[in-house]
One Martini backbone bead per residue (centre of mass of N, CA, C, O) as a GRO file, in nm:
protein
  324
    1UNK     BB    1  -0.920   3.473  18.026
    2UNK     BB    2  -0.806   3.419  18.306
    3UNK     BB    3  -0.497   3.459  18.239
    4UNK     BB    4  -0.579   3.764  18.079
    5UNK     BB    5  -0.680   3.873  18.378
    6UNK     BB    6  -0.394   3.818  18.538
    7UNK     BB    7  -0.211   3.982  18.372
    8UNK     BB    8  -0.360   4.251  18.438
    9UNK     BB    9  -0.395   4.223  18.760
   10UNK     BB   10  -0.230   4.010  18.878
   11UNK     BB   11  -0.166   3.723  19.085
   12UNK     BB   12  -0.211   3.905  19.362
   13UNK     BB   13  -0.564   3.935  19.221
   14UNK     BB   14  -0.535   3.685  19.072
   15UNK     BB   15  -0.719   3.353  19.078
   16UNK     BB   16  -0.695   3.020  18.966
   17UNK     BB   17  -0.970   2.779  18.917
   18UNK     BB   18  -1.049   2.466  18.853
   19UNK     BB   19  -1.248   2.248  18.750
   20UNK     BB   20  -1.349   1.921  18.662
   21UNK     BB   21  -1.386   1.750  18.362
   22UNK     BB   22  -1.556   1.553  18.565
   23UNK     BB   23  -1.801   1.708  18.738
   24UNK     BB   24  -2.035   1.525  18.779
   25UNK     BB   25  -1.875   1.302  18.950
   26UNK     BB   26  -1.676   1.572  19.074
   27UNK     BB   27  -1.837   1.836  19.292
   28UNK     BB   28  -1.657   1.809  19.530
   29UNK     BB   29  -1.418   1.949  19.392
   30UNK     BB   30  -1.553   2.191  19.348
   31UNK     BB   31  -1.645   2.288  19.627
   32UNK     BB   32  -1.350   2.270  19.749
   33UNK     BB   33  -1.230   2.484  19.579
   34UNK     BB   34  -1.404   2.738  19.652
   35UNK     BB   35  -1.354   2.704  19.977
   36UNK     BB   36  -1.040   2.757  19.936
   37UNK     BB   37  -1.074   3.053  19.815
   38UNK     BB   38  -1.276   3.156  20.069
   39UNK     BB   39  -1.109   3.151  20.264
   40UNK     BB   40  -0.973   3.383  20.194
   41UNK     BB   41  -0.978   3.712  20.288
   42UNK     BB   42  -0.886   3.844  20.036
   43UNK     BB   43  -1.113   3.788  19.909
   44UNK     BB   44  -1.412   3.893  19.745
   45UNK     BB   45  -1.428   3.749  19.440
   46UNK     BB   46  -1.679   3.504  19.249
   47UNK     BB   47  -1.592   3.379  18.881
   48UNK     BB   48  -1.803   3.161  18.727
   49UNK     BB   49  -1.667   2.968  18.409
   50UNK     BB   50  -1.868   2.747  18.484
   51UNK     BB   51  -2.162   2.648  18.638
   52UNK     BB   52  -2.115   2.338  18.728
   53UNK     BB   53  -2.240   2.125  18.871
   54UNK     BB   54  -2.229   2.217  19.230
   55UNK     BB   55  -2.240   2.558  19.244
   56UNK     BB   56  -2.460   2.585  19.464
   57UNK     BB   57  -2.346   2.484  19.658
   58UNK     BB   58  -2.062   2.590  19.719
   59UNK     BB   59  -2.214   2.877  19.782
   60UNK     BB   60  -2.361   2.763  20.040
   61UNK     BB   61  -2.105   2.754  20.188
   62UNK     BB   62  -1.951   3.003  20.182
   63UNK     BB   63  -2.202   3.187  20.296
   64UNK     BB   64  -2.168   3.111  20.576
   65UNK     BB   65  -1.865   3.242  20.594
   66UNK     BB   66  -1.935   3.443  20.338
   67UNK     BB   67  -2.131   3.685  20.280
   68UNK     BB   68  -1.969   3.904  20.141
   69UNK     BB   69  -1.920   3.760  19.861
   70UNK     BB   70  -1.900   3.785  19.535
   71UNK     BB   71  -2.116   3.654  19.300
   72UNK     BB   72  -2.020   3.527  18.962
   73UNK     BB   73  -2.211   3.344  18.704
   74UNK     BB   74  -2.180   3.128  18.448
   75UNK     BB   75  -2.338   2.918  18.244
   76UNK     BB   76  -2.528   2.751  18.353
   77UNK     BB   77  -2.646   2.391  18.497
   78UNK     BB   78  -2.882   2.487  18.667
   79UNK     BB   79  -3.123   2.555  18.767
   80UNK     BB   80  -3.268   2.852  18.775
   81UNK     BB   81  -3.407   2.903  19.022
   82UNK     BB   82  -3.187   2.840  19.212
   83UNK     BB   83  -2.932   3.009  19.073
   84UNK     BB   84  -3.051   3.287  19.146
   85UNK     BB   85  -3.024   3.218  19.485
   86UNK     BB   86  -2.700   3.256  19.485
   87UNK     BB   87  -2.614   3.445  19.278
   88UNK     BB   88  -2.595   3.766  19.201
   89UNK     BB   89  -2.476   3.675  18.900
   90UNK     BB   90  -2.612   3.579  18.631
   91UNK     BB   91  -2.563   3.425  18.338
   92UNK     BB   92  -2.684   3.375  18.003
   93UNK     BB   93  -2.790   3.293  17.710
   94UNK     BB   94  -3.069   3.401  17.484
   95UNK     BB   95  -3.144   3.166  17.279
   96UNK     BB   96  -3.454   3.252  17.239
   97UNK     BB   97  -3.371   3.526  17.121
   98UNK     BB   98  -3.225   3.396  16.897
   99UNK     BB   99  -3.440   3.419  16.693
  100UNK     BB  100  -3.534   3.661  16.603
  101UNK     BB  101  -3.252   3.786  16.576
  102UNK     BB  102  -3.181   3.599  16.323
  103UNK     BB  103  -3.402   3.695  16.147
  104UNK     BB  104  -3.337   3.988  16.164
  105UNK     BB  105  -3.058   3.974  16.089
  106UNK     BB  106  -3.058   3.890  15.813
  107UNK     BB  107  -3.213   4.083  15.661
  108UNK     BB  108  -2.997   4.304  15.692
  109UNK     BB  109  -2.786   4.126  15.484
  110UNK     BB  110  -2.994   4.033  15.271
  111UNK     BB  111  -3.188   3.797  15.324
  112UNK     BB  112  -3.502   3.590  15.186
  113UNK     BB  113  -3.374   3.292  15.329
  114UNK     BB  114  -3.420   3.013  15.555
  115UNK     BB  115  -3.200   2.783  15.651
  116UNK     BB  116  -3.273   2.494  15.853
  117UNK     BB  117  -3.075   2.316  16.015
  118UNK     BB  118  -3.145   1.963  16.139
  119UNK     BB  119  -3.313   1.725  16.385
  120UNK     BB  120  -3.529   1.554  16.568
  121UNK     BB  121  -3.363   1.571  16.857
  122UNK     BB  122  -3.339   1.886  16.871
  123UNK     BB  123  -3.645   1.935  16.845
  124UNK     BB  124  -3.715   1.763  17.121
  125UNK     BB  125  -3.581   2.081  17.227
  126UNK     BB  126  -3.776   2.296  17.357
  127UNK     BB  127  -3.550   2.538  17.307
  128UNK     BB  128  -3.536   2.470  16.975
  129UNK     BB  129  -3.789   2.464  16.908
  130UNK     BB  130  -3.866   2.767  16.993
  131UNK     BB  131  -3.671   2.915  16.842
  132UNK     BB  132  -3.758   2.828  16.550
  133UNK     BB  133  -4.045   2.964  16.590
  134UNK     BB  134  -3.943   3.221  16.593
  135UNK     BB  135  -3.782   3.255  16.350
  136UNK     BB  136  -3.992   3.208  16.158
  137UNK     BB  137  -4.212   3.433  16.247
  138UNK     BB  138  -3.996   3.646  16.195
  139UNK     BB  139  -3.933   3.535  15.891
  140UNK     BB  140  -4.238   3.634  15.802
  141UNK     BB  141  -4.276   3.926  15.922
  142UNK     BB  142  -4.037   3.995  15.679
  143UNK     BB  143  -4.057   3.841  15.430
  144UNK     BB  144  -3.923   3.551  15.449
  145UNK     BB  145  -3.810   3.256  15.382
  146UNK     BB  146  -3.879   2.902  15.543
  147UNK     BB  147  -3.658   2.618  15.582
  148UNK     BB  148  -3.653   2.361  15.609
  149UNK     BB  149  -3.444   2.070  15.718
  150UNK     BB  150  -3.264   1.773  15.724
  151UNK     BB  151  -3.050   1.601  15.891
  152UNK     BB  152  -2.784   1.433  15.984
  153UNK     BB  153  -2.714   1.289  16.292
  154UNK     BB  154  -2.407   1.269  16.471
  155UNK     BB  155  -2.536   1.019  16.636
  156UNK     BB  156  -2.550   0.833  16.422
  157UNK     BB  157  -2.458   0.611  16.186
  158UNK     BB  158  -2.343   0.882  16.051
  159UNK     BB  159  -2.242   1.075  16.191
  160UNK     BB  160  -2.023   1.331  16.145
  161UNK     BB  161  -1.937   1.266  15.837
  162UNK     BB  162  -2.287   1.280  15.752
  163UNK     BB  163  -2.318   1.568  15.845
  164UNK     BB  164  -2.148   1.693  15.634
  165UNK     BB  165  -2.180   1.582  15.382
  166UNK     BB  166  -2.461   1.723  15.349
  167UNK     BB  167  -2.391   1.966  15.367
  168UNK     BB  168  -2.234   2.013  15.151
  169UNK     BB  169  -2.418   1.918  14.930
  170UNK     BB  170  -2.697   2.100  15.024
  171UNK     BB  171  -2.618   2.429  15.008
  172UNK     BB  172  -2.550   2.420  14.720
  173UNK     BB  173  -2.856   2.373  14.620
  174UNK     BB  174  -3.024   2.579  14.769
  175UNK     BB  175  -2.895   2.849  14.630
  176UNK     BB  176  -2.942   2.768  14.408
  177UNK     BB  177  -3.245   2.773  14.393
  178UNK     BB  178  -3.301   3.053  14.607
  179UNK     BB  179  -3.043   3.194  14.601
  180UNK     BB  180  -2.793   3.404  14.716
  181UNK     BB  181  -3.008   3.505  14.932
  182UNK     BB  182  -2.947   3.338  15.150
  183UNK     BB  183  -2.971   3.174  15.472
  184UNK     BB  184  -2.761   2.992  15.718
  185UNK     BB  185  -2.908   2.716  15.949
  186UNK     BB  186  -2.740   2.540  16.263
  187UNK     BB  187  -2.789   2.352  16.552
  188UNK     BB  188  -2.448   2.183  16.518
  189UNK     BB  189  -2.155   2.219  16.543
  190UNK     BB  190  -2.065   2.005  16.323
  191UNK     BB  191  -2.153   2.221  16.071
  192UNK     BB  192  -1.994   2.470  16.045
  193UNK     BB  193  -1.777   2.408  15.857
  194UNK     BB  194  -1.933   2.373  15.612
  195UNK     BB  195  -2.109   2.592  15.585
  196UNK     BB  196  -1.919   2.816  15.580
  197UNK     BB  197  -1.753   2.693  15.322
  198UNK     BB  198  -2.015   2.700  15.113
  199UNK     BB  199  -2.144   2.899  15.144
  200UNK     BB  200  -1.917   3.094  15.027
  201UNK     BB  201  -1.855   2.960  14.778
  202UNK     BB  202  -2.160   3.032  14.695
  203UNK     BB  203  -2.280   3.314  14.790
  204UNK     BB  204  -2.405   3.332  15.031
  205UNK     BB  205  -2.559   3.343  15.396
  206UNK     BB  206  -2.382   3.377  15.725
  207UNK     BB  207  -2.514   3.525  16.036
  208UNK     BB  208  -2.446   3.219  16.220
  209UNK     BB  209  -2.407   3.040  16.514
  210UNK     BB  210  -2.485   2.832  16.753
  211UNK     BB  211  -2.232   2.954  16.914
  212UNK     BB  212  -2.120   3.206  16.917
  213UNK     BB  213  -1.795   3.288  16.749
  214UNK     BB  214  -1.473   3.357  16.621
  215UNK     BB  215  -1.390   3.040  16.682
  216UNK     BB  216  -1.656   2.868  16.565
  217UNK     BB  217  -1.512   2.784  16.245
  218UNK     BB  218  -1.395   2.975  16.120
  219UNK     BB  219  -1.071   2.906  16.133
  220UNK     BB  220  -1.135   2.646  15.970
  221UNK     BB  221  -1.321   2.759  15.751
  222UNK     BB  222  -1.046   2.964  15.594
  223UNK     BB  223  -0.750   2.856  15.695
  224UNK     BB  224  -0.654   2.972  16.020
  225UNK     BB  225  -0.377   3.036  16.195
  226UNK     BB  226  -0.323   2.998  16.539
  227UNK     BB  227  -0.107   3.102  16.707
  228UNK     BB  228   0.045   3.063  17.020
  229UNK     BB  229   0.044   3.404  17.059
  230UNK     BB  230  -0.283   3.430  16.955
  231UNK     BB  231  -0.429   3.296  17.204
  232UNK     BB  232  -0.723   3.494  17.278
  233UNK     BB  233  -0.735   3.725  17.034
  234UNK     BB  234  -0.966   3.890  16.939
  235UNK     BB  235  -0.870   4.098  16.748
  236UNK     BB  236  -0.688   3.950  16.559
  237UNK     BB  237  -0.920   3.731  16.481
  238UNK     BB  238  -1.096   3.911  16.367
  239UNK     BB  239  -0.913   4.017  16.154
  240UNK     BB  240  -0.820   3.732  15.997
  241UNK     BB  241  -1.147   3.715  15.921
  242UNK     BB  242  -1.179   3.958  15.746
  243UNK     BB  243  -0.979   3.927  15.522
  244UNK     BB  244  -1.038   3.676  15.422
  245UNK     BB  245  -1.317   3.732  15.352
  246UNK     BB  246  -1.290   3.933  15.176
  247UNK     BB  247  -1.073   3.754  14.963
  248UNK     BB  248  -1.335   3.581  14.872
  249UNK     BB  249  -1.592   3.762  14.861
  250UNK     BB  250  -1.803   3.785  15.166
  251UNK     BB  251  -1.861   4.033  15.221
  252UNK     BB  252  -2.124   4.114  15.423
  253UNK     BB  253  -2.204   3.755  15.479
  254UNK     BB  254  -2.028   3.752  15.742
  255UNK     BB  255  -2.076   3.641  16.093
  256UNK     BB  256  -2.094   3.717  16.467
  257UNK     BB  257  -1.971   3.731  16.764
  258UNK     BB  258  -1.722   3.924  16.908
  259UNK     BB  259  -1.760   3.747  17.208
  260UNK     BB  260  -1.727   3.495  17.387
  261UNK     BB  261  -1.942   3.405  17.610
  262UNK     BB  262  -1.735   3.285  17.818
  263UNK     BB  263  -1.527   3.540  17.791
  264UNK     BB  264  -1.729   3.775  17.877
  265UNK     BB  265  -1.821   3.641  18.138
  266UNK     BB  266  -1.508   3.658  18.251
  267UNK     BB  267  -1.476   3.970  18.223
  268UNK     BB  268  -1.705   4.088  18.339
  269UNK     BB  269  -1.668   4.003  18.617
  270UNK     BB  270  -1.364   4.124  18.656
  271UNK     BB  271  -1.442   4.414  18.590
  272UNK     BB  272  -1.673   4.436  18.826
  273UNK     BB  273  -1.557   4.348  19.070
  274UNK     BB  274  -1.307   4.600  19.093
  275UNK     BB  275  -1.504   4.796  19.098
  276UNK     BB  276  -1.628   4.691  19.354
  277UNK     BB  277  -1.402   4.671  19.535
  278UNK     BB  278  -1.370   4.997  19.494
  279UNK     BB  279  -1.663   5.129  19.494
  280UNK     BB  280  -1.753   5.214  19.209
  281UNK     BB  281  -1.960   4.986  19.300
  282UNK     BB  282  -2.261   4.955  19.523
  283UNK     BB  283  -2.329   4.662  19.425
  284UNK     BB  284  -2.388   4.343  19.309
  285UNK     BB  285  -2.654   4.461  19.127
  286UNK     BB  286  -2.565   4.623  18.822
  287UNK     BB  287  -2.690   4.672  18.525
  288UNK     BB  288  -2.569   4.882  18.414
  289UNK     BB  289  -2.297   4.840  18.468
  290UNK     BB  290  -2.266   4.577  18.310
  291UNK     BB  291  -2.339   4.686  18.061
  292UNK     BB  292  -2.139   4.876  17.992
  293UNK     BB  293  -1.911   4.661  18.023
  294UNK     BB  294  -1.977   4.510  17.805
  295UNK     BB  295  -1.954   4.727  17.556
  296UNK     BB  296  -1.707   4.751  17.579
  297UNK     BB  297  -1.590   4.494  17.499
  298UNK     BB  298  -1.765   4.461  17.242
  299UNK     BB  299  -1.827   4.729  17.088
  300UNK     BB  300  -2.152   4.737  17.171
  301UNK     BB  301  -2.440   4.614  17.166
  302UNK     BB  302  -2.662   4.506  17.480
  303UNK     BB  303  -2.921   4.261  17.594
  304UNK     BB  304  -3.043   4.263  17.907
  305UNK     BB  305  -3.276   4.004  18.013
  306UNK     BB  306  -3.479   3.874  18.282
  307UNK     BB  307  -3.565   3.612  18.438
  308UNK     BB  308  -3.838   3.483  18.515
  309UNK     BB  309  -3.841   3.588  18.854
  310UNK     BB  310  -3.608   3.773  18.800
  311UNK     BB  311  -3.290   4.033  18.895
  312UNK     BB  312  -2.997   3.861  18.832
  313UNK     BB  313  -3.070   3.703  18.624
  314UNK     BB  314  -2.920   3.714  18.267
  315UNK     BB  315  -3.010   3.737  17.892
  316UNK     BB  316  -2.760   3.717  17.637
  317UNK     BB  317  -2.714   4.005  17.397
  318UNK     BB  318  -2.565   4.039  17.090
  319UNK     BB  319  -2.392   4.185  16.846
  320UNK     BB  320  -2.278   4.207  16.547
  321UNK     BB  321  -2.024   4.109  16.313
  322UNK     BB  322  -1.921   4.187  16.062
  323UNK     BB  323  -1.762   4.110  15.718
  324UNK     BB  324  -1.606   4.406  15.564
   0.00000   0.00000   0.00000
């Protein structure tokens, strides 16, 4: 997305800076990284996607010498209170919104039943657990079926390879029993690419992944070759996706959120800095004009809550793209 930035508005005025690969160990090259972009006079703005630890640092140093430079993080991976007292806008999505939010989707794609499948492990992390809470109170509230279901962790001896097969097993089962009104919820990357192809074969509801894209087990689990020439064109994989899909006969029951959280996060503040810098936005923190800019990209509607105790840290809920 950054280079789709780039190409839009040209390389004399967008920079593209990487943080590094090992990032924890290496805080000091993001910081320096940073730094060596705000010493030019000309640059008026810094959005990093993702802010991986280091980035509260790099701000306040260079915050010392240019007061001047709007900053937004995208997907912060540091202390929520420090880093909204850093960046102008903060970005993050709303984890814990998307418990009821996911049942609330399933409901209208026509769910009865929600299977969320999980492990000891990721139930141990208290955001996960909380979003789950939702998910559940939400899909009772709305007179659905909550079924917890346990899977192998793919950390344990049991690997990535176990985690897969079971639930490739264990899908048709549920479907089978609770009927093609199922919907199934997996809180773990490596489950997504079966859980969809398997949904789909047996006829169940697929809302989202854990990770909500169009990129993310989609097109491996449709069978979908992402050509060279077609990397990050989102128009494209969107079409691509829905026509297999409706193909498959899954219309209507396979969903995604229509831009990845970091690409939108980067295409947004991309498109605010340009905005601000030509004088058309007049704040650094402009929740509404930020909202216009997203549902723009999106095509839909957006969500931004504030993270409590902030008026600038914003917590990102996207609608959804049905496919039919």
């Amino acid at each position: 997305m950054a280079e789709q930035m780039q190409a839009e508005f040209g390389a004399d005025h967008v920079v593209i800076a990487t943080y590094p690969d090992r990032f924890m160990q290496e805080q000091e090259t993001t910081i320096s990284n940073m730094l060596e972009m705000a010493a030019d006079p000309n640059l008026k703005a810094i959005i990093m996607v993702q802010a991986v630890p280091g980035a509260a640092a790099a701000v306040d140093m260079v915050r010392q010498f240019r007061p001047d430079m709007l900053i937004i993080l995208g997907a912060p991976q540091e202390d929520p209170n420090i880093i909204a007292t850093k960046g102008d806008i903060v970005l993050n999505t709303d984890d814990l919104g998307r418990g009821a939010q996911i049942a609330e989707h399933a409901a209208s794609m026509g769910a009865e039943v929600i299977v969320h499948y999980s492990f000891p492990r990721h139930m141990s992390i208290e955001l996960l657990a909380q979003r789950r809470a939702e998910m559940k109170a939400k899909a009772e509230e709305l007179g659905l079926l909550f079924i917890d279901e346990d899977a192998p962790d793919p950390t344990s001896d049991a690997g990535v390879a176990g985690t897969q097969m079971f639930i490739s097993e264990d899908v048709p089962r549920k479907i089978s029993q609770y009927g093609p009104n199922t919907a199934v919820f997996g809180t773990n990357c490596a489950m997504m690419e079966p859980l969809i192809a398997q949904t789909i074969a047996n006829g169940g509801i697929f809302p989202v992944q854990c990770c909500p894209s169009p990129y993310h087990a989609l097109p491996s689990a449709l069978g979908i070759e992402v050509p060279e020439d077609r990397k990050g064109d989102l128009k494209w994989i969107l079409t691509a996706i829905n026509d297999r899909v409706v193909e498959m006969g899954a219309g209507g029951r396979v969903a995604t959120w229509p831009v990845p959280v970091n690409m939108m996060f980067m295409q947004a503040g991309t498109y605010y800095a340009v905005e601000w810098i030509k004088g058309e936005i007049t704040s650094k923190n402009d929740k509404a004009a930020l909202i216009r800019i997203m549902e723009d990209i999106a095509g839909g509607s957006v969500h931004l809550a504030e993270f409590p105790g902030t008026d600038n840290y914003y917590l990102y809920l996207s609608d959804h793209v049905i496919f039919q």
